[in-house]
Steps between C-alpha positions, in 0.01 A plus 500: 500500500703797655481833318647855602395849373516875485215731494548826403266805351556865455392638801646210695186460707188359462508270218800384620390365788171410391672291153741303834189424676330347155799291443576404843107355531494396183830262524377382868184365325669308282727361793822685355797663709525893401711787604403867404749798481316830498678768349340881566458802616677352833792324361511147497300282712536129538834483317527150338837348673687298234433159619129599475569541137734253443224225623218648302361337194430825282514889565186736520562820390170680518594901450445819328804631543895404462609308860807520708704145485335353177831317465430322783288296250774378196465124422162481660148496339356854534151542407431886469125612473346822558395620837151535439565116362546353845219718632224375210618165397701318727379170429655569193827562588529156722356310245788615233733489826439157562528399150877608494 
């Protein structure tokens, strides 16, 4: 499966990065395609292009805050969790993912 996603927390720092590296492991385990936005303290890193979304299976939006673009994401299936979510549990989150 392909999925795309945004991580995004308060600060815009570490959990950020740290929830993209969670998913980005967790979805290579499981032999599944995955692009990660960070939104932060920086801006925006790794913006999704639109074919990136266009070709993905479901959205991850795994945040703490409101996100630039989230319209980017109409018609597709967003799955929004916590941050701390995709840092505790992210076998969780694929398992529901892939049950879409």
């Amino acid at each position: 499966m392909k999925f795309v996603g945004v991580t995004a927390c308060p600060a815009g720092v570490a959990h950020t990065y740290m929830a993209a590296k969670a998913l980005e492991k967790e979805a290579k385990e499981r032999g599944h395609e995955i692009f990660i936005e960070k939104q932060g303290s920086l801006g925006i890193e790794d913006e999704l292009e639109m074919n990136q979304i266009d070709e993905a299976d479901a959205v991850i939006l795994a945040v703490a805050v409101g996100i630039e673009g989230e319209e980017r994401f109409e018609g597709k299936k967003v799955l929004e969790v916590a941050i701390g979510e995709a840092l505790k549990d992210v076998k969780k989150i694929f398992d529901e993912l892939e049950s879409i």
